[in-house]
C-alpha positions, 0 to 999 in steps of 0.5 A, spaced: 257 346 176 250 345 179 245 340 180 242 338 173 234 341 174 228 336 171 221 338 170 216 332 172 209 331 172 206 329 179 199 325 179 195 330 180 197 333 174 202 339 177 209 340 175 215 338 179 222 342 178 227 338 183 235 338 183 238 331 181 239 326 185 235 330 190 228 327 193 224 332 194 222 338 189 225 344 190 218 347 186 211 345 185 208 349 178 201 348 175 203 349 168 209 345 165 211 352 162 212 356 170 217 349 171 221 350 166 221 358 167 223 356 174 229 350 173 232 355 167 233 360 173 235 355 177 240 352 172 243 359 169 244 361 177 248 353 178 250 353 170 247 345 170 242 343 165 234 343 164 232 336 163 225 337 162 220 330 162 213 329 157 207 326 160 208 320 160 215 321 163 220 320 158 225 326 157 223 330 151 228 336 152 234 339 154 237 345 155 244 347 158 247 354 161 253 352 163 259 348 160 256 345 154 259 339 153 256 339 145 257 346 144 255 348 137 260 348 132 261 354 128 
């Protein structure tokens, strides 16, 4: 399993994919929907996570694409 991939906001108001743990962003977007759009590609290729942040910082939303750890029951 791959890095989990975080959508962030930057202070210029521009959108940040990077992997966890990592430093620097691996994308910078100018709308929250291209991030995501790109962290999903990331996550499905690395089967991680996308751990998408609101404006204010706080985690809003995940996604998994690779070995859910709560799969739905059914």
């Amino acid at each position: 399993m791959g890095k989990n991939q975080h959508v962030t906001r930057n202070s210029d108001g521009t959108w940040n994919v990077k992997g966890e743990g990592n430093s620097k962003a691996t994308s910078i977007h100018s709308t929250q929907k291209e991030a995501q759009q790109r962290a999903k590609d990331i996550a499905i290729n690395q089967k991680s996570e996308v751990i998408i942040h609101g404006v204010d910082g706080k985690i809003r939303a995940k996604d998994s694409y690779g070995n859910d750890p709560h799969p739905p029951k059914g």
